[in-house]
Residue frames as a rotation matrix with the C-alpha (Angstrom) as fourth column:
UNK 1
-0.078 -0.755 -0.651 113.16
0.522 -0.587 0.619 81.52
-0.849 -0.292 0.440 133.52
UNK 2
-0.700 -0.303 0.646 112.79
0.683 -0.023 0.730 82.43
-0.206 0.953 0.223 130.12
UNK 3
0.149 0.983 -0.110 109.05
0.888 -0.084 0.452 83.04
0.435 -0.165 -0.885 130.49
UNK 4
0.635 0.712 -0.300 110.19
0.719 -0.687 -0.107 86.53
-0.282 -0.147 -0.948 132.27
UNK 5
-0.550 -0.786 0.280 112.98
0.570 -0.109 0.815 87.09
-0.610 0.608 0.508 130.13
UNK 6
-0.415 0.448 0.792 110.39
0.801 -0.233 0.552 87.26
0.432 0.863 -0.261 127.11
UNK 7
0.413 0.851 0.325 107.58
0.877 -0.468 0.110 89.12
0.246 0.239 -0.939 128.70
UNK 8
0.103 -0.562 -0.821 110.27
0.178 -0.801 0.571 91.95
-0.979 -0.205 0.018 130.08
UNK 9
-0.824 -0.551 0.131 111.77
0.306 -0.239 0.922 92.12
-0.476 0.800 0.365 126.89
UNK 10
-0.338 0.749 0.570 107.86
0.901 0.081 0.427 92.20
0.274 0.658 -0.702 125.28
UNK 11
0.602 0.432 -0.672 107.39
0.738 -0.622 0.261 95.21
-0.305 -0.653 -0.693 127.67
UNK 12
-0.358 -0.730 -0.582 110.35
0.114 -0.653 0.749 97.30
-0.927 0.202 0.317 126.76
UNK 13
-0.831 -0.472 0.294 110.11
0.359 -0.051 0.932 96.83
-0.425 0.880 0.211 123.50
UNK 14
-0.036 0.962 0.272 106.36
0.989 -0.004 0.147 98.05
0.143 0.275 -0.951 123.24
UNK 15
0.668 0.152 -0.728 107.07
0.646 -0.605 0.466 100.61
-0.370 -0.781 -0.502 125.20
UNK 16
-0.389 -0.446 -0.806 109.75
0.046 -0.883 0.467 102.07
-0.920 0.144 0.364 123.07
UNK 17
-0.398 0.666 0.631 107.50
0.787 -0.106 0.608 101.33
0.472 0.738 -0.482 119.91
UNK 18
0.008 0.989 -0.149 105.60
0.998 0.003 0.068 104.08
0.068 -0.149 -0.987 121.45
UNK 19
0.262 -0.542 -0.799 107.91
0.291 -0.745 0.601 106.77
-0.920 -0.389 -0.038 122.16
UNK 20
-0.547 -0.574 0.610 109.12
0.463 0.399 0.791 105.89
-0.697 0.715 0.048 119.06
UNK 21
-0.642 0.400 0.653 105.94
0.529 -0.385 0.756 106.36
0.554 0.832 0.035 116.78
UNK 22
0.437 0.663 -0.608 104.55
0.778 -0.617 -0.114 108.89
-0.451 -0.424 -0.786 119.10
UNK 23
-0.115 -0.746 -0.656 107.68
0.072 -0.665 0.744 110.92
-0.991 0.038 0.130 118.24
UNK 24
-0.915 -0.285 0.284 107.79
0.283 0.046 0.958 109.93
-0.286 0.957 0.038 114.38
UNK 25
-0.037 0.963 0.265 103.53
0.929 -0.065 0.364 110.44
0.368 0.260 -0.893 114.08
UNK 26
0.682 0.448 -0.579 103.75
0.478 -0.871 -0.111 114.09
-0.554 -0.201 -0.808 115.80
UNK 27
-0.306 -0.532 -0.789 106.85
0.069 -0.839 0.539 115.12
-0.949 0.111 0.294 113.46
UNK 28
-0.708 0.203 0.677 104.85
0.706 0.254 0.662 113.85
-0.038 0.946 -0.323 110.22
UNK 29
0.404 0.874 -0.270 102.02
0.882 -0.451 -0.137 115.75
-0.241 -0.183 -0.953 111.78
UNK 30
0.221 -0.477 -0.851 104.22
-0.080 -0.878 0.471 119.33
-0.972 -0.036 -0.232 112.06
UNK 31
-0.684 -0.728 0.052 105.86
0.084 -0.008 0.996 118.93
-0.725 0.686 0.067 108.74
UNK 32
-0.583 0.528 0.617 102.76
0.685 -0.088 0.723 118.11
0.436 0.845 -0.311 106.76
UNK 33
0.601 0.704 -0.378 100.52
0.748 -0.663 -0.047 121.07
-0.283 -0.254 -0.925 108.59
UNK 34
-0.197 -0.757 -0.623 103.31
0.257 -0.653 0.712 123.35
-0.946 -0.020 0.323 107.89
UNK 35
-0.775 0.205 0.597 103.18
0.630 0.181 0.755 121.94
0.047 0.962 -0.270 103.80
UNK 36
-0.198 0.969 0.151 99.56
0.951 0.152 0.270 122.48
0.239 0.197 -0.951 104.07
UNK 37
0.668 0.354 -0.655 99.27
0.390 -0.916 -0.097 126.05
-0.634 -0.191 -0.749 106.21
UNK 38
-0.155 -0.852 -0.501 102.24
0.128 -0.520 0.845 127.17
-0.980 0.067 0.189 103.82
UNK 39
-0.901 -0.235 0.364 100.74
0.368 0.029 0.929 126.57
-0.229 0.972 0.060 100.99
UNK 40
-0.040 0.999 0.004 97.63
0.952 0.037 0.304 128.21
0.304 0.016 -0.953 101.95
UNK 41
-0.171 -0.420 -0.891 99.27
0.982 -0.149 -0.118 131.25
-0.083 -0.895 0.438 103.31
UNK 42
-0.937 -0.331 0.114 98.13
0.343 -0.934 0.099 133.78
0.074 0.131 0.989 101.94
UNK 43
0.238 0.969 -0.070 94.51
0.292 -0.002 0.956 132.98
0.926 -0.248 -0.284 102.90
UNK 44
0.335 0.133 -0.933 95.72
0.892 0.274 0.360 133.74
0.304 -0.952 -0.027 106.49
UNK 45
0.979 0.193 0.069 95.06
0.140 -0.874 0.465 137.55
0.150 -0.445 -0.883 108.60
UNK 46
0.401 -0.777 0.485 98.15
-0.279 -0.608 -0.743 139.67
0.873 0.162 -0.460 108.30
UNK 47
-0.344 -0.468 0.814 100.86
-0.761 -0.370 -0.533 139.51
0.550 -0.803 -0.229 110.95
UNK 48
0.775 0.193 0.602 99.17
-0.536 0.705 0.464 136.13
-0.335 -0.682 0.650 112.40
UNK 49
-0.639 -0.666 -0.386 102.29
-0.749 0.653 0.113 133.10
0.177 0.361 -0.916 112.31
UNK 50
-0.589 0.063 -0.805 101.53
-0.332 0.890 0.312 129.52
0.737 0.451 -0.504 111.21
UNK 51
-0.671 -0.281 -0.686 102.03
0.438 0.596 -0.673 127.94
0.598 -0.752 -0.277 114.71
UNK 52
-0.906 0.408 -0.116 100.04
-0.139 -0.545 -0.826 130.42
-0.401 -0.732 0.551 116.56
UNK 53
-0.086 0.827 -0.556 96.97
-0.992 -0.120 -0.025 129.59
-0.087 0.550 0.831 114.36
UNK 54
-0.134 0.173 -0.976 97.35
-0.306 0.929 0.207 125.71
0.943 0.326 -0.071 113.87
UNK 55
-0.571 -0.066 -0.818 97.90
0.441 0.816 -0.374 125.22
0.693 -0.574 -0.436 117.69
UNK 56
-0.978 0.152 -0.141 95.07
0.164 0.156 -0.974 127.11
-0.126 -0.976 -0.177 118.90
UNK 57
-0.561 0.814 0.153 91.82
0.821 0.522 0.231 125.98
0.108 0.255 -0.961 119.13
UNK 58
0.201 0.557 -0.806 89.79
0.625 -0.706 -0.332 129.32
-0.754 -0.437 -0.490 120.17
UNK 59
-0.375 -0.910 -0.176 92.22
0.038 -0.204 0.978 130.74
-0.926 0.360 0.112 117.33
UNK 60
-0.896 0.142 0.420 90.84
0.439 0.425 0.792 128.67
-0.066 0.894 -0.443 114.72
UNK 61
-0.259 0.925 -0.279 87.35
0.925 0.155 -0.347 129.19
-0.278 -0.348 -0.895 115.70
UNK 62
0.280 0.222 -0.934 87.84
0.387 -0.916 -0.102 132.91
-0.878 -0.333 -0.342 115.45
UNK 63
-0.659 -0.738 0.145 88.69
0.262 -0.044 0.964 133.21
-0.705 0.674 0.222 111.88
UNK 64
-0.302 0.546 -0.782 86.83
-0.906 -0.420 0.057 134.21
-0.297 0.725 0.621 108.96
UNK 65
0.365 0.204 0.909 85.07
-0.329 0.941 -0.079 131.05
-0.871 -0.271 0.410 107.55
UNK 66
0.932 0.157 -0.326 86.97
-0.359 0.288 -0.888 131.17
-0.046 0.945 0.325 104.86
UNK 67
-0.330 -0.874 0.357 90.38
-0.820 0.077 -0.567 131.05
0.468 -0.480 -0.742 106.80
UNK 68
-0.172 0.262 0.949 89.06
-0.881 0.390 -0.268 129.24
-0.440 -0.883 0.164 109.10
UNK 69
0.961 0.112 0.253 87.76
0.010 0.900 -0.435 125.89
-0.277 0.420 0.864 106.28
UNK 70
0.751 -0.567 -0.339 91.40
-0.303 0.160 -0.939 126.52
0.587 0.808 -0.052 105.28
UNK 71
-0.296 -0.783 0.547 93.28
-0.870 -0.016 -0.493 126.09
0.395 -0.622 -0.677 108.19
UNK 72
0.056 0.483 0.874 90.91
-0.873 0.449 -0.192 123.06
-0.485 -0.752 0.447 108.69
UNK 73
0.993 -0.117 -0.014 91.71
0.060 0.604 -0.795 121.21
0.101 0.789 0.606 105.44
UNK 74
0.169 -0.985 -0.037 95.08
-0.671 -0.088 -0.736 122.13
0.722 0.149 -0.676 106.20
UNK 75
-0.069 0.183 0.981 94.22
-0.865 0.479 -0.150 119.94
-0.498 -0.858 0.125 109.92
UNK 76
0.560 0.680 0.474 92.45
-0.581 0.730 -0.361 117.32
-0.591 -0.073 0.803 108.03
UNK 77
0.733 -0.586 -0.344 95.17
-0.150 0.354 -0.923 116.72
0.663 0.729 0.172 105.20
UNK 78
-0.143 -0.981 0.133 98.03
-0.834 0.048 -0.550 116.47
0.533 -0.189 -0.825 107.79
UNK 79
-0.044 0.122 0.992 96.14
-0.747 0.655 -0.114 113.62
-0.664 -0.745 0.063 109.99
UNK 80
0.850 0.526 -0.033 95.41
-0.331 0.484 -0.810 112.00
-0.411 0.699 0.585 107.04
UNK 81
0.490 -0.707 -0.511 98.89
-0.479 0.271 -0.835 111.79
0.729 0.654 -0.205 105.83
UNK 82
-0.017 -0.168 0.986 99.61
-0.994 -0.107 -0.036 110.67
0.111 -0.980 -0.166 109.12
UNK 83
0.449 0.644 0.619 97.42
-0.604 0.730 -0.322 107.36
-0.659 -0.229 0.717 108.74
UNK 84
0.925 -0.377 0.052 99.00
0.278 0.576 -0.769 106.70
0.260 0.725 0.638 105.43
UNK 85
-0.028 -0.995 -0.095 102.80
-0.934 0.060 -0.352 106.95
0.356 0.078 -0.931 106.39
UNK 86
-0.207 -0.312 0.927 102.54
-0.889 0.455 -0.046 103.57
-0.408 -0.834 -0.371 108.49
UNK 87
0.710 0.644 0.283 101.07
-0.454 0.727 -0.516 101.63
-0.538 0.238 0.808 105.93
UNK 88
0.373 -0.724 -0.580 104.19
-0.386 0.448 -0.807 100.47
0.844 0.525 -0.112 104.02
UNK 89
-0.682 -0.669 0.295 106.16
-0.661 0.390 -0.641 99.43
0.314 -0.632 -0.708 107.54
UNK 90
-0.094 0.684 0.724 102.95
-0.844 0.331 -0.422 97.69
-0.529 -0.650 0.546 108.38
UNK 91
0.798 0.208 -0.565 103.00
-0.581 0.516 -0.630 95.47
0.160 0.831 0.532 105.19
UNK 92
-0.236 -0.956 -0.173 106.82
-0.638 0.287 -0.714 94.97
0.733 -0.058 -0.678 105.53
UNK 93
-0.309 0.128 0.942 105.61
-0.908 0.257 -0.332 93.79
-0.284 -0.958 0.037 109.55
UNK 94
0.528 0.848 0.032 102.87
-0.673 0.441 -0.594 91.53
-0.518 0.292 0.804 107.89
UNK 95
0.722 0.174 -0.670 105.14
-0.556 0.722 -0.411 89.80
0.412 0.669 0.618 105.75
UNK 96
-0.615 -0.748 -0.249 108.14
-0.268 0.495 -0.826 88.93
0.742 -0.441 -0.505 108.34
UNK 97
-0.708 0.203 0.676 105.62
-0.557 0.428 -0.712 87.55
-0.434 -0.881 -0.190 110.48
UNK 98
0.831 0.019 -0.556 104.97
-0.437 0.639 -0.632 85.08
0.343 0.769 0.540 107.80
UNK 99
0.250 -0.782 -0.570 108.21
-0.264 0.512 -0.818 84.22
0.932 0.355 -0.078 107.42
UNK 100
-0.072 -0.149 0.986 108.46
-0.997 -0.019 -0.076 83.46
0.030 -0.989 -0.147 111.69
UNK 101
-0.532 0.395 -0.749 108.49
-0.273 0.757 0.593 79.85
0.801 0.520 -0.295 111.83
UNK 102
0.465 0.885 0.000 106.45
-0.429 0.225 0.875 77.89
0.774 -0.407 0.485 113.54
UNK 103
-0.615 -0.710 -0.343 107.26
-0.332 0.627 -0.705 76.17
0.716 -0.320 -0.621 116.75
UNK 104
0.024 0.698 -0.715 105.48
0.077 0.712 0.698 73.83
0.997 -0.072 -0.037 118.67
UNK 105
-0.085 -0.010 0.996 104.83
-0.968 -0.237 -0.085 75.03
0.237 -0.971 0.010 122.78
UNK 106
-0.965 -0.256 0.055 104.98
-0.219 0.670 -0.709 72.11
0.145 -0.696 -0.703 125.49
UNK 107
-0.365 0.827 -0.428 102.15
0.082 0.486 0.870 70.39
0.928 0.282 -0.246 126.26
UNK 108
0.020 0.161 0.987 100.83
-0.941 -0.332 0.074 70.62
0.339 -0.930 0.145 129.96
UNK 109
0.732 0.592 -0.339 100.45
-0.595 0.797 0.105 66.63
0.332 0.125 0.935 129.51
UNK 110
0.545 -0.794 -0.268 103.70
-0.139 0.230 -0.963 66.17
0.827 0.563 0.015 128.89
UNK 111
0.778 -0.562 -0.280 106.58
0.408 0.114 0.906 65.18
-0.477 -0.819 0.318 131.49
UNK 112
0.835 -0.533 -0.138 108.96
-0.540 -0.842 -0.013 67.19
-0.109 0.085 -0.990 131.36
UNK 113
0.684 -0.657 -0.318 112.32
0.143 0.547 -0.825 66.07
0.716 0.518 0.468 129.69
UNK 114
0.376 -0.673 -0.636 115.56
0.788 -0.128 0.602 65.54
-0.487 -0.728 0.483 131.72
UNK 115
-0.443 -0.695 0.566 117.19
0.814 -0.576 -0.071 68.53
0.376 0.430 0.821 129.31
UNK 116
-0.014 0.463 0.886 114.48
-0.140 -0.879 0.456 71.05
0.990 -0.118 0.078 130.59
UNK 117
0.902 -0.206 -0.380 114.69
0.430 0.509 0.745 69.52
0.040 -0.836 0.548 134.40
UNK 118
-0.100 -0.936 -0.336 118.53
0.994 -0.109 0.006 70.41
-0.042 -0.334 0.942 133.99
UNK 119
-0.442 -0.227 0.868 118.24
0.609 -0.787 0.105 73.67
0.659 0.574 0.486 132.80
């Protein structure tokens, strides 16, 4: 009984890990490309906005190559900060699963107690 207690519960809870840092990894993304095309902004063709230039690809391509290596270093620095926001919660993870204790699983050998029989 327990046994699909856990693995539901292991399912949900993956599953909103994902939503989760899908959501929290695409708003680091926006925020730092923003940083990054904003502080580059005057390297970018009159009368063009941010958003209309970071989120298309045919866009980019068409740029001067100097616009154009900027709006890519502005790409490459936001994925990059990306990678490194998770690394502190990942440590934190790492050490409370240390601190889990340990508990011994049933044996298949074993005969089953009369407390697990009742239960």
């Amino acid at each position: 009984r327990a046994m699909a207690a856990a693995t539901s519960s292991v399912a949900f809870f993956r599953t909103m890990g994902g939503a989760f840092g899908t959501a929290i990894f695409g708003a680091v993304l926006t925020s730092r490309l923003g940083h990054y095309l904003g502080s580059a902004g005057s390297t970018l063709p009159a009368g063009s906005a941010e958003a209309d230039i970071a989120n298309n690809v045919e866009a980019i391509q068409s740029l001067p190559p100097q616009v154009h290596d900027t709006v890519v270093t502005a790409w490459v620095n936001a994925m990059q900060d990306v990678f490194l926001v998770p690394i502190p919660f990942t440590l934190i993870a790492l050490i409370l699963a240390f601190l889990i204790p340990e508990l011994e699983l049933k044996r298949a050998d074993e005969p089953m107690t009369e407390q697990v029989l009742a239960e």
